[in-house]
C-alpha positions in Angstrom: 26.6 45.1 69.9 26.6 41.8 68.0 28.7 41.6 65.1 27.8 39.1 62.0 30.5 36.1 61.4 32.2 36.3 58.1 32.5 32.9 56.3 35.4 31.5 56.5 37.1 28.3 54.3 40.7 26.5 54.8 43.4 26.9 53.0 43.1 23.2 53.2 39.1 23.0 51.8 39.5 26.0 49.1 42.4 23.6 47.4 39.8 20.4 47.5 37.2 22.5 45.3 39.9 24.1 43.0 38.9 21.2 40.2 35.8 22.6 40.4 37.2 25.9 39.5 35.9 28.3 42.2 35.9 32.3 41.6 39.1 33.7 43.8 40.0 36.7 44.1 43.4 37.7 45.6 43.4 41.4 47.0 47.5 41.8 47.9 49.2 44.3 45.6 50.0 43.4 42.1 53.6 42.7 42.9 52.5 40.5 45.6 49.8 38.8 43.1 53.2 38.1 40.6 55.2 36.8 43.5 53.1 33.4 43.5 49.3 33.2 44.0 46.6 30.5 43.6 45.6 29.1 39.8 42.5 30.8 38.7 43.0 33.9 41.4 42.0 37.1 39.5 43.9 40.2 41.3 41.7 42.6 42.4 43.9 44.9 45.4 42.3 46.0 48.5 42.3 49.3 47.3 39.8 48.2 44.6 37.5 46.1 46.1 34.7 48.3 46.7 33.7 48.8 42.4 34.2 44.7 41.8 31.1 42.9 41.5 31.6 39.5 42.1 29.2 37.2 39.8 28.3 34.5 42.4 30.2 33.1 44.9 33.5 34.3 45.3 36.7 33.6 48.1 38.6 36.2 48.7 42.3 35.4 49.5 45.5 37.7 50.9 49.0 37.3 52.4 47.9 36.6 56.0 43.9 36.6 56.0 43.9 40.8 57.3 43.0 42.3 54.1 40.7 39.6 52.8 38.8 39.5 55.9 38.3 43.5 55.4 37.2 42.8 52.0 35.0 40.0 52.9 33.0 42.6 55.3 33.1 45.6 52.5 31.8 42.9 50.1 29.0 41.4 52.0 27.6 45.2 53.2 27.0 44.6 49.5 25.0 41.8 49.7 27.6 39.5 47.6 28.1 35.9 48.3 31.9 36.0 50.0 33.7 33.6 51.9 37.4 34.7 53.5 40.2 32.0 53.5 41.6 32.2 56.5 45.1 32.1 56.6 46.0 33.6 53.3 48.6 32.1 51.0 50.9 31.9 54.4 48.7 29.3 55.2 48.8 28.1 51.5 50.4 24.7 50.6 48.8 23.7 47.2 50.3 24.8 43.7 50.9 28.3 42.7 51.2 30.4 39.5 54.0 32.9 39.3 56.8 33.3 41.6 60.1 30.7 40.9 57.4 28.0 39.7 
């Protein structure tokens, strides 16, 4: 059985196209999302994922890259444009919005 490969980004290449102000969405919890996330990110949990329709391209971000990569599979069965960032904002060393900032 042959499996499709899910797009993928960086951590490192999402935060050189965030002046270009790419769709993210960020599908930890809400308290998570508060906790510190990416600028721009739009929460949208896990749980939720399935009724979002994305409008274009869109990278799907989580703590450790787990959840985003199962919501980066649900949301291409779609036939959405989705790449997952590998990594998730563990991997994350650019600027974030909420948390102690």
């Amino acid at each position: 059985m042959f499996f499709k490969k899910i797009p993928t980004i960086s951590t490192t290449e999402l935060e050189k196209k965030l002046a270009d102000k790419p769709q993210i969405i960020d599908v930890r919890e809400p308290h998570e999302f508060k906790n510190g996330h990416i600028p721009g990110a739009k929460n949208i949990p896990l749980s939720k994922v399935a009724n979002y329709t994305p409008k274009g391209q869109v990278y799907v971000v989580c703590q450790s890259g787990m959840r985003s990569k199962r919501a980066t599979k649900m949301l291409l069965k779609q036939g959405h444009d989705v790449i997952n960032v590998r990594g998730g904002m563990m991997a994350w060393t650019g600027a974030t919005k909420g948390g102690n900032n």
